[in-house]
N, C-alpha and C positions, 0 to 999 in steps of 0.2 A: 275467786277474784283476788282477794287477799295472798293468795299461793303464788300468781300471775306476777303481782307485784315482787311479793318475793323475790322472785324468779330474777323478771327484769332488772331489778337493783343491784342482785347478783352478779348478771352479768354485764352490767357497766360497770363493778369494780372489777370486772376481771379485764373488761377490754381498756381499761386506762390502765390496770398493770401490764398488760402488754405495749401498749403505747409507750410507758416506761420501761422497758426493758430494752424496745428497739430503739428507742432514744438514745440511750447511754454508750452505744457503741459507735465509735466513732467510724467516719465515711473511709477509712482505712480500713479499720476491723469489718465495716459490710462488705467491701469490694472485695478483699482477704476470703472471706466466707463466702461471697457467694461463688466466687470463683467454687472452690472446694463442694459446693451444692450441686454445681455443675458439675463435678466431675465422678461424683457418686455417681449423679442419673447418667452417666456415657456410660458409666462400666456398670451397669445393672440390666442385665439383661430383659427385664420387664419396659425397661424404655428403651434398649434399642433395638426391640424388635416395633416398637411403634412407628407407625407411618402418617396418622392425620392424631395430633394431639393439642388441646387447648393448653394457651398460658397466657395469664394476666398480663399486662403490660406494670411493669412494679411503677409504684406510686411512694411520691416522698422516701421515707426510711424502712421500706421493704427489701428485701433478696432482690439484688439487681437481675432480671429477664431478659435486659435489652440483648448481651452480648448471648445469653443461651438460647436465644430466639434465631438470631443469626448462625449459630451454630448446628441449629435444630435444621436448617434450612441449606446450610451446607452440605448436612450429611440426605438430605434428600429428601426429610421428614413435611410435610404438607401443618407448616402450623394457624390455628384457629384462635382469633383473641377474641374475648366477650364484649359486648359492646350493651352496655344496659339499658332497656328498655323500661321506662319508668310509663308510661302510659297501658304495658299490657304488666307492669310489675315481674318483669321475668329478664334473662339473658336471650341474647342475640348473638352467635356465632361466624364470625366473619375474616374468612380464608384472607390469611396475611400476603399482601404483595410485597409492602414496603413503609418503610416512616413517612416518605412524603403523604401516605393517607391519612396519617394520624389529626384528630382535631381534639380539641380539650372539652369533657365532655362539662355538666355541671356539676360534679361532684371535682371537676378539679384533676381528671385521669384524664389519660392520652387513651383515645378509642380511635377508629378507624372510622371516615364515614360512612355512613351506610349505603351501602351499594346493595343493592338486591341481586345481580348477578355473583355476588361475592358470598351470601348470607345463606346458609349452612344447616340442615339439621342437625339434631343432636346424634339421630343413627350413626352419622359419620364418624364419630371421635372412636378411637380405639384407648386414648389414654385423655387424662386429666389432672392436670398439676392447678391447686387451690391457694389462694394464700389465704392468710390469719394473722390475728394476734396472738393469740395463745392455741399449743395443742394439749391434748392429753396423751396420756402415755397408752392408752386405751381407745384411739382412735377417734375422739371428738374434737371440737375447734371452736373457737371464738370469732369470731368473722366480726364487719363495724354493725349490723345488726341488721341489713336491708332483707337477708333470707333469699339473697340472690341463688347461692352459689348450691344451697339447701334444694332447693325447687331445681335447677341446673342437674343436681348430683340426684335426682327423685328419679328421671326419667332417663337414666344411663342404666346398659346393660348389665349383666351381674359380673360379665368378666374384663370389661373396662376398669382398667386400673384407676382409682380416684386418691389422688396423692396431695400431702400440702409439702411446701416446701418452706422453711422459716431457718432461721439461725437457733443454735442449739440451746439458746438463753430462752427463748420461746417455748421449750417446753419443759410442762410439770405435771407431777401426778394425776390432776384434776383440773377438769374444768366444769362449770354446772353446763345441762343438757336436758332437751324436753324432747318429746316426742316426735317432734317433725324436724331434730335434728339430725340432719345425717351423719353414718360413723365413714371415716374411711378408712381406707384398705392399707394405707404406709403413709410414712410423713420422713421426708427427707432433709436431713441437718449437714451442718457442716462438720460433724462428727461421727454420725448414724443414721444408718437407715432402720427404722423404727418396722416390723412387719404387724399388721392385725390380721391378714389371712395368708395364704400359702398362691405364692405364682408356681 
């Protein structure tokens, strides 16, 4: 129990130092960078050969998604935004038509609403772009603590790519990690593509 504790205190300083870290970059240097995020994933052959792949809708001082969403959808790609299910404790995947669906969910995020015609297994996705506050250099993350994206990333196949994507202030050698966290496969900067397994 005492370990648990540990654990958890640990990792709320790590997620208020990533909270500070994205903080300090100005709405210039994000839009700058995420531009640049974007264009790693076009020329990275693991995401353009993808055809149905989830991504976040960015929230506050995250890696903007909006314009790579559109882009994703340009080049023909089928994208899927999660939509949080707080009553079964898990994600919900929900084939993007467009912003006029978006509604704000309670945590304060733009979701889609939920349309059942629209609402998606996990089989579907061939890729997964994840956000965070902090990565590691070693393939772990800090996420705000729901264990969403963990349970999400439990029940994907082994050769779906599960990617985070962050500004390159976001990552550092460590992060703490317990057993039901999941590692993943790359984490995409505004400077590098970071690998932990081989495409």
């Amino acid at each position: 129990m005492e370990r648990e504790e540990n654990m958890s205190l640990l990792k709320k300083e790590y997620r208020k130092k990533g909270k500070q870290v994205r903080a300090a970059l100005s709405a210039e240097e994000r839009a700058e960078k995420s531009r640049e995020i974007e264009r790693r994933l076009f020329q990275w052959d693991a995401f353009k050969i993808a055809e149905n792949a989830s991504v976040f809708m960015s929230f506050r001082d995250e890696v903007d998604t909006h314009h790579l969403i559109d882009m994703m959808r340009v080049t023909g790609k089928r994208v899927y935004v999660p939509i949080v299910d707080k009553e079964n404790n898990d994600l919900l995947l929900s084939l993007f038509h467009g912003y006029d669906e978006l509604e704000e969910s309670d945590f304060g995020i733009m979701e889609p609403r939920i349309n059942p015609s629209r609402i998606k297994e996990v089989d579907v996705l061939d890729f997964v772009l994840v956000p965070g506050l902090l990565f590691s250099k070693d393939g772990y993350r800090i996420g705000f603590g729901g264990g969403y994206y963990d349970r999400l990333l439990s029940k994907l196949g082994p050769d779906v790519p599960r990617v985070g994507i962050c500004f390159e202030e976001q990552v550092v050698d460590f992060v703490p990690a317990e057993e039901y966290d999941e590692i993943l496969d790359a984490v995409v900067t505004d400077q590098n593509i970071y690998l932990f397994k081989e495409f």
